[in-house]
N, C-alpha and C positions, 0 to 999 in steps of 0.2 A: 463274475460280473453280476449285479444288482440291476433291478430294474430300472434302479434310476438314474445309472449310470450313462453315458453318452453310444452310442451302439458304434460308433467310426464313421467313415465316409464312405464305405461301401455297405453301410443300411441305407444311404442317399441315393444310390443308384438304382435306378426300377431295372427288370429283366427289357435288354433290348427287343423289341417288334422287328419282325426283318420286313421289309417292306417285298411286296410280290413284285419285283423284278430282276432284271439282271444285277444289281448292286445286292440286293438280297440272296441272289443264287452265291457270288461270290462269298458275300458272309456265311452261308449255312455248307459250303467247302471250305471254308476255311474252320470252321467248329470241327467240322466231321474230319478235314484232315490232321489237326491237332489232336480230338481223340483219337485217330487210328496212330498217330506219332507215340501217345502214351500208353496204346493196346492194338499192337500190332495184329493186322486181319481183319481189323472191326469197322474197317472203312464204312462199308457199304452199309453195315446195321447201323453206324454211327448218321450216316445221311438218312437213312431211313426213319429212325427216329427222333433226330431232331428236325426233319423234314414235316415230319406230322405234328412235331409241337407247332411246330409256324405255321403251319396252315396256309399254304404256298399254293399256285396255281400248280397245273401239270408243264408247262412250258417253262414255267422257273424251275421247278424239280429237275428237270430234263436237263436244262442248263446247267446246273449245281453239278447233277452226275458226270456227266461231259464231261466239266471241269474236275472232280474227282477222279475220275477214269484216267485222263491224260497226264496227271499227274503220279498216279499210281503207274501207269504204263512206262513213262518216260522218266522217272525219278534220276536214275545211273544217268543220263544225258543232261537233266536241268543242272543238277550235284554238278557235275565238270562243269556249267557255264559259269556257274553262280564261284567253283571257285576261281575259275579263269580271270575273272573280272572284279572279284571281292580279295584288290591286294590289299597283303599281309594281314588277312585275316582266316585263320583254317575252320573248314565248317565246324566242327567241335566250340571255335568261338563263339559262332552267330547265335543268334538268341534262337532258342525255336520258333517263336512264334513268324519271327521273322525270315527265317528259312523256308518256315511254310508259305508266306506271304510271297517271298520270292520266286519261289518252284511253282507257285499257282500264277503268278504275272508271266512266266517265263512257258508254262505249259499253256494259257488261253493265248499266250502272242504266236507261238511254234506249232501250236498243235489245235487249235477251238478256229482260226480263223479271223481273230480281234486286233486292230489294228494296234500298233505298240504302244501310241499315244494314250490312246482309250485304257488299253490295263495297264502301262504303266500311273495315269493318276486314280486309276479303283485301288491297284496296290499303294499308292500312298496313303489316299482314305482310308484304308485297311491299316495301313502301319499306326497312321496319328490316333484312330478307335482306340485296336487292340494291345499296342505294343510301348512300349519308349517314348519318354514327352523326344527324343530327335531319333528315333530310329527311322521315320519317314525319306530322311536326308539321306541315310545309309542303303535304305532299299530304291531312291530314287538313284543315286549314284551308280549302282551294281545295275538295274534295268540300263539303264545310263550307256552304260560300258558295254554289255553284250549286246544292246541293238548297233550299237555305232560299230564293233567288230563283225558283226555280223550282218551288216549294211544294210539295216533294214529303217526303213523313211520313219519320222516321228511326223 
């Protein structure tokens, strides 16, 4: 490639700012559990340091690990809801990004204390960001299915 060449449309994209709250804690668990997806063990250096790139408060840090934790902890439980409720589709299908997205809606609804309404639309806003111009549709569906089997209020 030449200088003069057109660089793409991802030279257009600045590095996202995570903003210091709970919507930022989600984003920088969902970085850090995607890297630990592609380098298994590195969960927590992964939150660690891309915690200090953002420059987060101590209370969204907190939050972020929370949510890394409960999903590291409970992974073999979210795995069975996600595919309980994700028919004909086997986890090997799902995109990563969006397995991660769902195991992290699935671990702050079961295990953080967050009402299902609330992570079910941070996980869409997560999916439309990071993932599929319609993967939003497919992770709201599967949240969808496991609160309503699991009878839990939207």
């Amino acid at each position: 490639m030449t200088n003069t060449e057109d660089p793409g449309p991802l030279a257009e994209i600045p590095d996202p700012v995570l903003p210091d709250n709970r919507h930022g804690a989600r984003q920088l668990a969902l970085q850090a559990l995607y890297w630990e997806a592609s380098s298994p063990g590195d969960g927590q250096r992964a939150l660690g340091e891309l915690g200090e790139q953002a420059s987060l408060s101590a209370p969204t840090l907190e939050f972020a690990t929370q949510l890394v934790a409960a999903v590291s902890e409970h992974g073999g439980e979210l795995d069975a809801l996600v595919d309980g409720a994700a028919s004909h589709w086997r986890q090997d299908r799902i995109a990563r990004i969006d397995g991660i997205i769902l195991r992290l809606a699935l671990a702050e609804i079961l295990h953080c204390g967050t009402p299902a309404r609330v992570a079910m639309d941070e996980a869409i806003e997560l999916a439309k960001t990071y993932s599929g111009a319609k993967s939003y549709v497919f992770v709201n569906g599967v949240l969808d299915a496991v609160t309503r089997q699991r009878g839990l209020p939207l």
